[in-house]
C-alpha positions in Angstrom: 59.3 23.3 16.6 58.5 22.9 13.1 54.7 24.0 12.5 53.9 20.6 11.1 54.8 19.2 14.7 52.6 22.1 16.5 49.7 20.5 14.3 50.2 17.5 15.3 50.1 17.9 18.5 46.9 20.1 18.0 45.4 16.9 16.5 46.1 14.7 19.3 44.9 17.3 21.6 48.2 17.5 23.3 48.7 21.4 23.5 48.5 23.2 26.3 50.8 26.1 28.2 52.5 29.1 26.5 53.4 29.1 22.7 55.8 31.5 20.4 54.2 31.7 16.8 56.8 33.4 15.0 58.6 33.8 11.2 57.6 35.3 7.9 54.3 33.2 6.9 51.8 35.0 8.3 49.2 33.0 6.7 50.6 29.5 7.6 50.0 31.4 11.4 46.0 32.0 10.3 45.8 28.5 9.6 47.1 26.8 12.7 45.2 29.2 15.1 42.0 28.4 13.1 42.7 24.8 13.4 43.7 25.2 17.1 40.4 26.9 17.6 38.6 24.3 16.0 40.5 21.8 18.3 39.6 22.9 21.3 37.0 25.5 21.0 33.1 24.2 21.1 30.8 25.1 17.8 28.9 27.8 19.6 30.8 28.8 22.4 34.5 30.2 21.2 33.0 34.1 22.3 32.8 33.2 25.7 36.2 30.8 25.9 38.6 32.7 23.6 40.7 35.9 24.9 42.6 38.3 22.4 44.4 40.6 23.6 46.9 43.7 22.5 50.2 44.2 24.2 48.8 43.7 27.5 49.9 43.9 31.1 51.2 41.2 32.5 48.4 40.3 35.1 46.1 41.0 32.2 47.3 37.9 29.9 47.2 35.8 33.9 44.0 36.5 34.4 42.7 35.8 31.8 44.8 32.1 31.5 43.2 31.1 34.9 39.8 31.9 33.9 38.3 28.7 33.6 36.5 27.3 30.6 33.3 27.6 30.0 31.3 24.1 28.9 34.9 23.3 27.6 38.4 21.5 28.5 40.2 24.2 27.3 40.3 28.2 27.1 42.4 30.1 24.4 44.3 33.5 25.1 46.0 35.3 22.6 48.2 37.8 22.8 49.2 40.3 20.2 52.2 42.3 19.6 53.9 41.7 22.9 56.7 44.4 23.3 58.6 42.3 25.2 59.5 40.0 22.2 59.9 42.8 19.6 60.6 46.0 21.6 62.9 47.5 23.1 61.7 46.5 26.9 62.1 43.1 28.3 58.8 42.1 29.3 57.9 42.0 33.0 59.6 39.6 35.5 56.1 38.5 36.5 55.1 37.4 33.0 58.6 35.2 32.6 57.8 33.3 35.8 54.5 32.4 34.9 55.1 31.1 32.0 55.8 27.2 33.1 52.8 27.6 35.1 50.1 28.1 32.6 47.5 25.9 33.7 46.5 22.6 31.1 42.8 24.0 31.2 44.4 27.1 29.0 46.5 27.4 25.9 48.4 30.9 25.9 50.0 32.5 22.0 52.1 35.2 21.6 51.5 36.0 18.1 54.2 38.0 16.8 54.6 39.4 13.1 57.7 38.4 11.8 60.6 36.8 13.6 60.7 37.7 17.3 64.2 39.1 19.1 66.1 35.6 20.3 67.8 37.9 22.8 65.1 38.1 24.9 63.9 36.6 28.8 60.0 36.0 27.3 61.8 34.1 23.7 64.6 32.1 25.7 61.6 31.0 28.6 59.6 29.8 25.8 62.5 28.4 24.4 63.2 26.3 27.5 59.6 25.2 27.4 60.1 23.8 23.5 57.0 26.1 22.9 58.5 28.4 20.3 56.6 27.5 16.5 58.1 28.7 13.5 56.2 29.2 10.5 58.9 29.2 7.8 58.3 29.6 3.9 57.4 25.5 2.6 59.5 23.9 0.1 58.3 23.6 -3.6 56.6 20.4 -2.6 54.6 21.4 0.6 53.7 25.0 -1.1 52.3 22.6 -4.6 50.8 20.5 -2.5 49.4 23.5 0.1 47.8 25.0 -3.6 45.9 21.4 -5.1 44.5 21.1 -1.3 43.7 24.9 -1.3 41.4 24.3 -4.2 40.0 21.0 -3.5 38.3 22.8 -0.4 36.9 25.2 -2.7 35.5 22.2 -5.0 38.1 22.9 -7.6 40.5 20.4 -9.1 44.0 21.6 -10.1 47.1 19.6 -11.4 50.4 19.7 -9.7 51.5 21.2 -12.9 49.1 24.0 -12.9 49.7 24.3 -9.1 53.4 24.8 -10.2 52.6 27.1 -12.9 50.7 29.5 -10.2 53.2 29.2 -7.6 55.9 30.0 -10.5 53.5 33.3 -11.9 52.4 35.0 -8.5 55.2 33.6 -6.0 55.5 31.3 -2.9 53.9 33.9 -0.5 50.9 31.9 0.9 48.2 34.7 1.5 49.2 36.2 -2.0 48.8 32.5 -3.5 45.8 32.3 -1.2 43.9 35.4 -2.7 44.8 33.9 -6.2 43.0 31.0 -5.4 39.9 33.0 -5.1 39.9 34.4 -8.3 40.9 31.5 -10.0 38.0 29.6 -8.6 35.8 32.7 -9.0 37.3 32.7 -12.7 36.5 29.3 -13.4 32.8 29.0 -12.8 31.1 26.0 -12.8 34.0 24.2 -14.4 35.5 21.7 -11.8 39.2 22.1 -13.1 41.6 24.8 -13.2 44.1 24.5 -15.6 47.4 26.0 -16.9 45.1 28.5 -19.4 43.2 29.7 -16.6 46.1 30.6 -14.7 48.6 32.6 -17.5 44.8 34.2 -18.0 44.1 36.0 -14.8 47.3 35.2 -12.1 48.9 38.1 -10.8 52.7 38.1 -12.2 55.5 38.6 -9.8 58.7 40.4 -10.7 60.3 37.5 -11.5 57.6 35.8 -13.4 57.6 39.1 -15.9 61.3 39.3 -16.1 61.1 35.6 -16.9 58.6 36.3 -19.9 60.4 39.4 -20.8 63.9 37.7 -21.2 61.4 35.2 -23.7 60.5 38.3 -25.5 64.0 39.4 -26.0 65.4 35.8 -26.9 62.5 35.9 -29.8 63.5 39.6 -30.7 59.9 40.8 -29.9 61.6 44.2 -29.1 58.0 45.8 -28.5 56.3 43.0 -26.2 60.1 42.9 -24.0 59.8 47.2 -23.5 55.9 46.0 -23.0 57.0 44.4 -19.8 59.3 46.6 -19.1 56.6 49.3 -19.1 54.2 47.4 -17.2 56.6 46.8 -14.5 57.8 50.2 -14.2 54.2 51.5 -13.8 53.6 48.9 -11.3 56.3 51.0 -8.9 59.5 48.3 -9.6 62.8 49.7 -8.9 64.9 50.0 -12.2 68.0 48.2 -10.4 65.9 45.6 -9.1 64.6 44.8 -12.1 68.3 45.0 -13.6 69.5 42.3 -10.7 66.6 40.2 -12.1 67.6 39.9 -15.8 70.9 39.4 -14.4 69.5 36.3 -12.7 68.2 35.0 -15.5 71.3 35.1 -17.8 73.7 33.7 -15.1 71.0 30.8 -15.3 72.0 30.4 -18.9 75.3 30.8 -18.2 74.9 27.8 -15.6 72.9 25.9 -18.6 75.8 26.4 -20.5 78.3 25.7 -18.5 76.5 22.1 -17.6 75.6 21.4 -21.1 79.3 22.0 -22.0 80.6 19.1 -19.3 77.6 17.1 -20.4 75.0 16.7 -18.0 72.0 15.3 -18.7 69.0 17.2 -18.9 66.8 15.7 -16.1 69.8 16.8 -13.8 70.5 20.3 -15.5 66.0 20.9 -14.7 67.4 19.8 -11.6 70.4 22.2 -10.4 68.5 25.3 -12.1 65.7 25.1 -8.8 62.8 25.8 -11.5 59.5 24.5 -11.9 60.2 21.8 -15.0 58.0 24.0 -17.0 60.1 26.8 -16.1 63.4 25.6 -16.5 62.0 23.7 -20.1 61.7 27.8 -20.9 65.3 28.1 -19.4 67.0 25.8 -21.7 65.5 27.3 -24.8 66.2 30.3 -23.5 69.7 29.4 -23.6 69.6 27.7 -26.7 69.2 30.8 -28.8 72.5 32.2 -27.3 76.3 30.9 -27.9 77.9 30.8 -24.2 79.9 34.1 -25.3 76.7 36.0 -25.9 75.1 34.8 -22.8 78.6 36.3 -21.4 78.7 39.4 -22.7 75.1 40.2 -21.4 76.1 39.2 -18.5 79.1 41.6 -18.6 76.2 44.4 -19.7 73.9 44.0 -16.9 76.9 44.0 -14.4 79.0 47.1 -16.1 75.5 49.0 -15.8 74.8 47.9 -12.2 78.0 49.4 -11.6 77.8 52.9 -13.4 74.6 53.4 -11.7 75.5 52.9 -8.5 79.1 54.7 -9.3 76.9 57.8 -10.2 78.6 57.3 -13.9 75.3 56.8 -15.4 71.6 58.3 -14.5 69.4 55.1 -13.6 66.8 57.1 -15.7 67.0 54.7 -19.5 69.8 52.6 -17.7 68.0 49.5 -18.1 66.9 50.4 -21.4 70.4 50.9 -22.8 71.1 47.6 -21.3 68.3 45.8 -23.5 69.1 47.0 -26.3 72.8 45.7 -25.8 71.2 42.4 -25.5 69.1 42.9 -28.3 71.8 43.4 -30.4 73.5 40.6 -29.0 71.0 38.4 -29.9 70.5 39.3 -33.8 74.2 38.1 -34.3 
């Protein structure tokens, strides 16, 4: 099940048995256990009617699932880094069987970090059971929307435009976006709304944020601010090629603009097809405007030729990426 439905069920207090959290969102995970404590733990008492527990045996995680509740309908065991869902063992025979018989006074998580192995007896039981939970990266909606609501609990107001703007600058990773929160609100005082300046003021950039303003620097023939970013990222421990792939993103998006303004789509659509924030892909189209399609072309052909030669050993990855900018550079003062 989606984790939306796991939450739902939390709120009409229909959860209970043995539950699979797995997938990459580790902080959509923090949320739903603390809302599932909240649920069914009393203020007060969740010491005495919560059980966590690390890779335990398996009469461990059942003894603890029929200890009854104390002043409370329901007890809460979870269980961490179970090596029968990520290891190389199968978990023990015992453990599989009791699973459909978790008691209703008891609700039983097998946390896991990452996506759990499908292949084996513990996953496919819970499976059967339609207790597996899967805490997948949100959409651009959900994760804007997960960011305005993130703020209003801090007393902050934010836009869906500046929640775009932050999601765009730092990336979709929730606990990243969730430690950005905090300094934005720490940033912004006593001031009840954070805004687009606050953000491009003390938001942590991701790699493809700063290629993104780097390309800008390039397309303006700022020569010094593009090998500025270039210099930041490098000192920040980014991989030459990886940065390469990037750049290359960004010019087979103006190839794409191109190619769509050329057959005459509309520009609502072309904001559309890029996948960009509208601010972002507004940066996109200018971009691309400041390049004729054979330009945009041939610095694709650039980024691609020195992809190659590196790999090829034909070129030392050492200024590789520098010798590709200044292509582009030149490229652009034509």
């Amino acid at each position: 099940m989606e984790r939306k439905e796991f939450l739902q069920q939390v709120s009409s207090g229909a959860v209970a048995g043995a539950y699979l959290f797995e997938g990459p969102e580790e902080n959509l995970k923090a949320e739903a256990l603390e809302a599932l404590r909240a649920a069914i733990l009393p203020e007060g008492l969740e010491e005495l009617n919560e059980s966590i527990m690390d890779a335990p045996a398996a009469d461990a995680i059942r003894a603890a699932c029929e200890t009854m509740p104390f002043m409370a309908d329901k007890r809460l065991v979870i269980v961490r880094d179970q090596p029968g869902l990520t290891g190389r063992q199968e978990a023990d025979e015992a453990l599989v069987a009791y699973l459909p018989h978790v008691p209703d006074s008891c609700v039983l998580i097998f946390l896991c970090v990452g996506k759990a192995d499908g292949r084996k007896k513990l996953y496919t039981t819970l499976k059967k059971l339609g207790h597996i939970v899967t805490f997948a990266p949100m959409t651009e909606d959900e994760v804007n929307a997960w960011v305005v609501r993130a703020f209003r609990e801090l007393g902050k107001g934010c836009s869906a435009q500046t929640a775009s703007r932050l999601i765009f600058t730092t990336g979709r990773d929730t606990a990243q976006l969730q430690t950005e929160i905090g300094k934005l609100t720490a940033y912004t005082g006593d001031r009840g709304e954070v805004t687009d300046t606050d953000v491009d003021a003390v938001a942590t950039r991701s790699l493809e944020c700063t290629v993104f303003n780097m390309v800008d620097a390039v397309v303006a023939g700022q020569e010094g601010k593009a090998f500025g970013y270039l210099r930041d990222m490098l000192m920040n421990g980014e991989d030459r090629i990886g940065i390469l792939a990037m750049l290359l993103r960004q010019f087979r998006l103006m190839q794409h603009v191109k190619i769509m303004q050329y057959e005459k789509v509309a520009v609502p659509a072309i904001r559309q097809k890029l996948g960009l924030p509208s601010f972002a892909a507004d940066r996109m189209l200018r971009q691309a405007a400041n390049y004729s399609g054979g330009a945009i072309k041939q610095a694709v052909d650039i980024c691609l030729t020195t992809e190659y030669m590196v790999k090829s050993g034909q070129m030392n990855m050492e200024g590789s990426l520098e010798t590709a900018m200044l292509q582009i550079f030149a490229l652009r003062r034509r």
